[in-house]
C-alpha positions as CSV (number, residue, x, y, z in Angstrom):
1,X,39.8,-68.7,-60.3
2,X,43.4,-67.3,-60.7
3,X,45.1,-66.0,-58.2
4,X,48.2,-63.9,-58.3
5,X,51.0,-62.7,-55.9
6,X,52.5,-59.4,-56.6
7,X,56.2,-59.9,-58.0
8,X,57.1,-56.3,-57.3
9,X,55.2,-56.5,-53.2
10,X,57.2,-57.4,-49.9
11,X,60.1,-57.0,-47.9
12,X,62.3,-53.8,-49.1
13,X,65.9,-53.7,-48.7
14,X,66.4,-52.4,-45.1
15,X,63.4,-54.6,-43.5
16,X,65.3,-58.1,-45.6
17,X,68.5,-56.6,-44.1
18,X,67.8,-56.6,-41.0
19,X,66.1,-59.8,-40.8
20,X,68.9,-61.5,-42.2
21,X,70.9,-59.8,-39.9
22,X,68.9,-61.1,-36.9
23,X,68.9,-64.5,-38.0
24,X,72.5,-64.4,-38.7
25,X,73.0,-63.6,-35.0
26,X,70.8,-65.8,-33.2
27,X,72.0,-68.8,-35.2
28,X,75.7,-68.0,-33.7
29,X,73.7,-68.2,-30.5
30,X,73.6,-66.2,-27.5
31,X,70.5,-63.7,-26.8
32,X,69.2,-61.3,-28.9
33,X,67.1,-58.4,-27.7
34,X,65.7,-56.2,-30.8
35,X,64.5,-52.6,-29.7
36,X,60.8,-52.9,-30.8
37,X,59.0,-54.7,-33.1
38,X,61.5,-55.4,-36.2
39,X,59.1,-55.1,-38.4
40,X,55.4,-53.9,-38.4
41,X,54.0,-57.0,-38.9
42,X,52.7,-59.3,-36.3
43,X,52.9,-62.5,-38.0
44,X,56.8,-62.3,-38.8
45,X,57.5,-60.6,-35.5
46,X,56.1,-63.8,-33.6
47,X,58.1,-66.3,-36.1
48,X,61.3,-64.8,-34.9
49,X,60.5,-64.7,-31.3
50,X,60.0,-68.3,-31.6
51,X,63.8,-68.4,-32.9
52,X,64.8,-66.7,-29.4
53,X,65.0,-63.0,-30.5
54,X,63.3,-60.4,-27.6
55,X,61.6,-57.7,-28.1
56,X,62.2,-55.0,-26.0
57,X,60.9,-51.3,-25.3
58,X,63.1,-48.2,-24.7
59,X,62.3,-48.5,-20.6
60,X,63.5,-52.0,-20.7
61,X,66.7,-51.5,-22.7
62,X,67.8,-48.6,-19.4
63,X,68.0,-52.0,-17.8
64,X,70.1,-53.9,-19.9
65,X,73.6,-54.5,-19.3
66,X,76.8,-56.4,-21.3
67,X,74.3,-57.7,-23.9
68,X,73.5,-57.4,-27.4
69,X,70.6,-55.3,-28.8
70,X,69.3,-55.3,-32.5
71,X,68.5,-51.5,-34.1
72,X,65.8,-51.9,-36.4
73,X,66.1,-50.5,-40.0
74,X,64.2,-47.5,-38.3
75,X,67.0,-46.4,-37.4
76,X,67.4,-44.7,-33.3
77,X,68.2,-41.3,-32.3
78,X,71.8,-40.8,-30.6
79,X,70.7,-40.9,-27.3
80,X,70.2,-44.6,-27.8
81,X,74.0,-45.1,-29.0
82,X,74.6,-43.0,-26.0
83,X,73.2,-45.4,-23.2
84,X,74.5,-48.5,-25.4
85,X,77.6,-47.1,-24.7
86,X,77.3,-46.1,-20.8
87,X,75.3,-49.8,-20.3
88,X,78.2,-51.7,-22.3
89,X,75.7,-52.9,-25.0
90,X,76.7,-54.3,-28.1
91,X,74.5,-52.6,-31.0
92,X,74.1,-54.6,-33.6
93,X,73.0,-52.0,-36.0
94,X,71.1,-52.4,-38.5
95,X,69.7,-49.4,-39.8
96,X,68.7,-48.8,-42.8
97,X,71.1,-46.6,-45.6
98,X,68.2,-44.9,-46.4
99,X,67.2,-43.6,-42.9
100,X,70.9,-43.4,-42.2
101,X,71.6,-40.5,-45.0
102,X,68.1,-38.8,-44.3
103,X,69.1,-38.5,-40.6
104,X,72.2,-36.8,-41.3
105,X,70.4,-34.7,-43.7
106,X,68.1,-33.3,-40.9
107,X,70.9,-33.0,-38.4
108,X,72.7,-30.8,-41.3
109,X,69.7,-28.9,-41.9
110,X,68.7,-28.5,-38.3
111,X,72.0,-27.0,-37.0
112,X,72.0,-24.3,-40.2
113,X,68.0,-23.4,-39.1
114,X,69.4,-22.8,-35.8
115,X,71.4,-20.2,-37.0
116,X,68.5,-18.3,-38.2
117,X,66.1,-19.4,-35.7
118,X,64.2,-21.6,-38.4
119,X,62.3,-25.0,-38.2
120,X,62.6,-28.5,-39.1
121,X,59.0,-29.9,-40.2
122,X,59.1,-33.8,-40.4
123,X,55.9,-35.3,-42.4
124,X,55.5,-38.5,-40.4
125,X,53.6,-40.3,-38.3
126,X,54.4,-39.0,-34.2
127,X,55.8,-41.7,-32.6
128,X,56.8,-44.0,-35.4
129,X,60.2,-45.6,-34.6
130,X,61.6,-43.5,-38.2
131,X,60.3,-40.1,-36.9
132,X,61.7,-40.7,-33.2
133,X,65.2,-41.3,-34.4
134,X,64.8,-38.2,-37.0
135,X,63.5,-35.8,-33.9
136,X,66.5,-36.8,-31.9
137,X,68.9,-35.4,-34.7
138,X,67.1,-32.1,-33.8
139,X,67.0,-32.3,-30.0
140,X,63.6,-33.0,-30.5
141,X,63.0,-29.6,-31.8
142,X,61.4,-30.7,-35.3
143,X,57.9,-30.2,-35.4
144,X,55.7,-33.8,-36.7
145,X,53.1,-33.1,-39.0
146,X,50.4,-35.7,-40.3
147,X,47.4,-33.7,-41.1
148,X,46.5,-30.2,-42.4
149,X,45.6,-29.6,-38.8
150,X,48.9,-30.4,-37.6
151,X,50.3,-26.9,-39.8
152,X,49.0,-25.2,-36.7
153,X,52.2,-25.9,-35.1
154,X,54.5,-24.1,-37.4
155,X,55.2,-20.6,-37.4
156,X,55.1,-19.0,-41.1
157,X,56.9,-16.2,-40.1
158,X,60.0,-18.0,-39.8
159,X,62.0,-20.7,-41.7
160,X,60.8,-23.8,-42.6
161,X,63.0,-26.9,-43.8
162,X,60.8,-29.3,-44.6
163,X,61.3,-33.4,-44.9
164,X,59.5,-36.4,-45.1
165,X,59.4,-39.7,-43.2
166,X,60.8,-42.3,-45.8
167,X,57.6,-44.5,-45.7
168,X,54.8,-41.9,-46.4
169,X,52.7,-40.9,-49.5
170,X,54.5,-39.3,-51.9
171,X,50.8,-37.6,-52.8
172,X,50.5,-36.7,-49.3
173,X,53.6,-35.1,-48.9
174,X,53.8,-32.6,-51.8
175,X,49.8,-32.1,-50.7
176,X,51.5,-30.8,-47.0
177,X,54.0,-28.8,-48.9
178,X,51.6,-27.3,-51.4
179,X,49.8,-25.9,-48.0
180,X,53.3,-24.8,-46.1
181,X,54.2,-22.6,-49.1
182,X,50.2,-21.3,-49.6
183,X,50.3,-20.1,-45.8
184,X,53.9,-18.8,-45.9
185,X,52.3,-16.5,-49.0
186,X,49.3,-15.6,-46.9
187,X,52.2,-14.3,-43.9
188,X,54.4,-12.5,-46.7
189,X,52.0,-10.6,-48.9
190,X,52.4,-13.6,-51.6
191,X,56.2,-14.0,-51.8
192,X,57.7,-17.9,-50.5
193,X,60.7,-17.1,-49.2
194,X,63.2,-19.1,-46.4
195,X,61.0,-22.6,-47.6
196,X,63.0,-25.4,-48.4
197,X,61.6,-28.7,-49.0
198,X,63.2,-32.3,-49.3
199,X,61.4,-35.4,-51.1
200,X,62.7,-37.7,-48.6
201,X,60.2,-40.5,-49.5
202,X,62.2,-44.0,-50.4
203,X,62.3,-44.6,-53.6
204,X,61.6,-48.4,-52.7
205,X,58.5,-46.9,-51.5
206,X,57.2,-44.4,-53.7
207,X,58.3,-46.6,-57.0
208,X,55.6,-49.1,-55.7
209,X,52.8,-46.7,-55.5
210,X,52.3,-46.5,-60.2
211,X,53.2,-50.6,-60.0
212,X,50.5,-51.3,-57.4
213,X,47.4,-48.8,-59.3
214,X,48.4,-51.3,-62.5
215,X,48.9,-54.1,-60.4
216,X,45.1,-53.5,-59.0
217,X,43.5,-52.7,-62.6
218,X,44.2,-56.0,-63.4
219,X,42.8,-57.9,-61.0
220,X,38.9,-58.4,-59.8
221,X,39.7,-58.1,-56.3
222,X,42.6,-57.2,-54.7
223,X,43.4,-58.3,-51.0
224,X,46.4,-56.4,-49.7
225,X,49.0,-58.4,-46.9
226,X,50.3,-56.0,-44.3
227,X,50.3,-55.4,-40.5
228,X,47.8,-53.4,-38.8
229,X,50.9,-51.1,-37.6
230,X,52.3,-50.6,-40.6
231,X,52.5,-47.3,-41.7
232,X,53.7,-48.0,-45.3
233,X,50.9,-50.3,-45.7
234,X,48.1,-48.0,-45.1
235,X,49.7,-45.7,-47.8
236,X,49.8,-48.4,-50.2
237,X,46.6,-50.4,-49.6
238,X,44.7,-46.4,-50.4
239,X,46.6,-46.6,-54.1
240,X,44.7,-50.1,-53.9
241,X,41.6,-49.3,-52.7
242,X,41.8,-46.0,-55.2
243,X,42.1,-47.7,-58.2
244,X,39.6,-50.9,-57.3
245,X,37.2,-50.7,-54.7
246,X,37.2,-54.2,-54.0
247,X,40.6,-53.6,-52.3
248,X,40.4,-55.8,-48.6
249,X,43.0,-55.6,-46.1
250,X,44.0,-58.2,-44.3
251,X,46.6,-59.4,-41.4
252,X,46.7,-62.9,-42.2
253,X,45.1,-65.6,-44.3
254,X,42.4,-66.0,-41.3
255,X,40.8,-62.7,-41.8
256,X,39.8,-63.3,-45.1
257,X,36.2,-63.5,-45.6
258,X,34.9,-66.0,-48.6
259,X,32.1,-63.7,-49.4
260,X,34.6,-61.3,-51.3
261,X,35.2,-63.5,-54.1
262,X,33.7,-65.5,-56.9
263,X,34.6,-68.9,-58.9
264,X,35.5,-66.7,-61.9
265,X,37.5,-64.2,-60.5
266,X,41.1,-62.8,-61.0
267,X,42.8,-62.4,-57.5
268,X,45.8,-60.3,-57.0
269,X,47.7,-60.6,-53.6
270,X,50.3,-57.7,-52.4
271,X,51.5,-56.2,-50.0
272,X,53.6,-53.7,-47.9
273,X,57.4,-53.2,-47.8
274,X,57.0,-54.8,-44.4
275,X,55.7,-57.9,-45.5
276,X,56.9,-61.2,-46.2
277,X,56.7,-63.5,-49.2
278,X,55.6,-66.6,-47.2
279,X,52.7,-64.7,-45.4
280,X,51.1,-63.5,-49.0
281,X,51.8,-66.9,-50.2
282,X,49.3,-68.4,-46.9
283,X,47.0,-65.9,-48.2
284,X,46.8,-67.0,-52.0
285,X,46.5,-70.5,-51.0
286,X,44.1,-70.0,-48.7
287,X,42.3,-68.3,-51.5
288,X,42.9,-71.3,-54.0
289,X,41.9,-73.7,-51.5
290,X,38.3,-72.5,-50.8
291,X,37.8,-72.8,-54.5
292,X,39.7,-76.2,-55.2
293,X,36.5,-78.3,-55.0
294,X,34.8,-76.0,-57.8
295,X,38.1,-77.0,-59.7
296,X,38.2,-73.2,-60.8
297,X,41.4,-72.3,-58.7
298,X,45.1,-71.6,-60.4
């Protein structure tokens, strides 16, 4: 059997960033709270609370006083600087540049749609930390679309500036767009007019996407490394699953059920931007090792 890790999976920029950055402030001691989970993976998560960080929820950080609180590379919306500021919190901010530029992108776009009583549509998951702190550059005016469904909430009639949460499809997003303009046609007698959309995918992300349909053409069976919450690993484990149907998604190295593979298989290992080296690592010699008696693993 071989088994092989994908060079071009785990941690993206902004998650390693602010990881290091977490580290880099707990080992100069003191306590750490992080708002949320700084990363959507459960494994990592529980490592670094064993190093002392604490992960906090919005309610708990009202609380908080003359401390200092971690922001997540999800960025926060500014009501969150606001209170750091009223509580005397230290931010130690670690948002990412990407989320950083697209939330002043919609915060530029939303004050020119108020002029003209248009509306921010944000492709993204509700509720995600990304799409909270994007919302509040709107006064959580900007409407959160997923589905086709979701279009219900818009009103064709008026302008639409539409953006993307940096972690989702690229497929699915020009798919959403594609409908946008079709029912703005179907209000305007077939003419797309006030419709402006923005490709705000990262390109961290969406470069992964052609790398990981090769990556899983080469392999027998693919078993993709990500957090249940993750939603850039449930984009990227589909391109998987797409391209080779014996595309499994697993956690950790414990949910991984022998049955899937054979002595004479080729295993690849990835995984989401969320998730770390070591943890797909566990996985492929977990693999190796419930071979190594057959003397087939590599």
């Amino acid at each position: 059997m071989n088994v092989t890790i994908d060079k071009n999976s785990g941690y993206c920029f902004g998650v390693e960033f602010a990881i290091q950055m977490a580290e880099d402030e707990m080992d100069q001691g003191g306590e750490l709270y992080c708002l949320g989970d700084i990363v959507h993976n459960a494994m990592e998560v529980d490592r670094l609370t064993k190093k002392g960080l604490k992960v906090i929820n919005r309610e708990q950080l009202k609380e908080l006083r003359d401390c200092k609180v971690l922001i997540r590379a999800h960025g926060e919306p500014p009501e969150t600087y606001q209170l750091a500021l009223n509580n005397n919190i230290e931010l130690v901010d670690a948002s990412c540049p990407v989320v950083l530029k697209l939330q002043n992108r919609v915060k530029s776009a939303f004050d020119k749609m108020e002029e003209v009583d248009g509306q921010i549509v944000i492709y993204g998951q509700e509720g995600h930390a990304e799409v909270v702190g994007l919302t509040g550059q709107t006064r959580d005016k900007a409407i959160v679309v997923t589905k086709e469904e979701d279009l219900e909430k818009i009103d064709f009639n008026r302008p639409v500036t539409l953006f993307s949460q940096t972690t989702k499809s690229t497929k699915g997003f020009y798919r959403i767009s594609a409908l946008i303009e079709e029912k703005m046609k179907e209000q305007k007698g077939g003419e797309v007019v006030n419709y402006d959309y923005n490709d705000s995918i990262c390109r961290q992300v969406s470069n992964r996407e052609p790398q990981l349909q090769k990556f899983s053409k080469e392999h027998d069976v693919i078993v993709f490394v990500s957090g249940k919450k993750s939603s850039n690993g449930k984009a990227l484990y589909s391109v998987c699953k797409a391209e080779n149907e014996k595309s499994y998604f697993v956690e950790n190295e414990l949910e991984l059920d022998p049955n899937w593979f054979k002595a004479t298989d080729s295993v690849g290992i990835c995984g989401a931007t969320s998730t770390p080296m070591w943890l797909m690592e566990n996985v492929a010699t977990y693999i190796k090792n419930i071979f190594a008696e057959t003397g087939t693993a590599s």
